[in-house]
N, C-alpha and C positions, 0 to 999 in steps of 0.2 A: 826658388832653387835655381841656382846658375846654370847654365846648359855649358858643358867640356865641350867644344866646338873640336879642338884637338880629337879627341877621343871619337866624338860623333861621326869625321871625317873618313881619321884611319879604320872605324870599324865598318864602315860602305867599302871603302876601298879594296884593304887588303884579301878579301875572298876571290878579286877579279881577277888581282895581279898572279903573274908566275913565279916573282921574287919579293914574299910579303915582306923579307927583312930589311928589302932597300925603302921601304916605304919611308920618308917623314915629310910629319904632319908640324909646323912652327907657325906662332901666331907673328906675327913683323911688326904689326900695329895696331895698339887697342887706345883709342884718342877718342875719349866720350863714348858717344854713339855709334861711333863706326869702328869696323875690326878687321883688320888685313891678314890673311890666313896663307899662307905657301905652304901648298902638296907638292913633293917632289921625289916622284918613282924611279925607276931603273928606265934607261931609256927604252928598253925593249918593251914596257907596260904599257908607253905610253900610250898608243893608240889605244887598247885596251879599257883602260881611265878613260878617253873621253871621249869612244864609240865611234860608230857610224855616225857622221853629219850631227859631231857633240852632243847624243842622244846620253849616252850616261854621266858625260859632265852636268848634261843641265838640271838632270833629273837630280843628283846629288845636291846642283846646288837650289833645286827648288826644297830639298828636304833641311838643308841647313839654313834657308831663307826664311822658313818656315819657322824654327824655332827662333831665329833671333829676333821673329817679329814680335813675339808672344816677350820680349824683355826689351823691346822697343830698340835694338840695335838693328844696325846692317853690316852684313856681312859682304865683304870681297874675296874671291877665292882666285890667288893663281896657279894655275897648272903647270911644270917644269920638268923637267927629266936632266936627268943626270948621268956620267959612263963613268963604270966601274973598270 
């Protein structure tokens, strides 16, 4: 069973942020084994997404690191913000 990495992402995410609508989740590149994932919040989220001293980015990306090990892929995840 394939793991939604989309899906997996924005559903860690959007509970922290304050504008879950501006949330998205795009995958950029999926070449074999390896997968390029862009998160991209509201710029006000941002710090939020990825904590004190990247404590909740890294934890997110140990959970989706996790899964793509178990289908033998790796995962890159970048973080970006965006103004509305």
């Amino acid at each position: 069973m394939a793991i939604d990495f989309e899906k997996l992402i924005k559903n860690i995410i959007v509970p922290l942020v304050v504008n879950p609508n501006d949330v998205l989740v795009k995958i950029i590149s999926d070449e074999g084994d390896n997968i390029t994932i862009q998160l991209l919040v509201n710029e006000a989220d941002l710090g939020r997404v990825i904590g004190k001293g990247g404590k909740i980015a890294n934890a997110m990306r140990t959970i989706v690191y996790a899964g793509a090990s178990k289908e033998n892929k790796r995962v890159h995840i970048d973080i970006d913000s965006y103004q509305f």
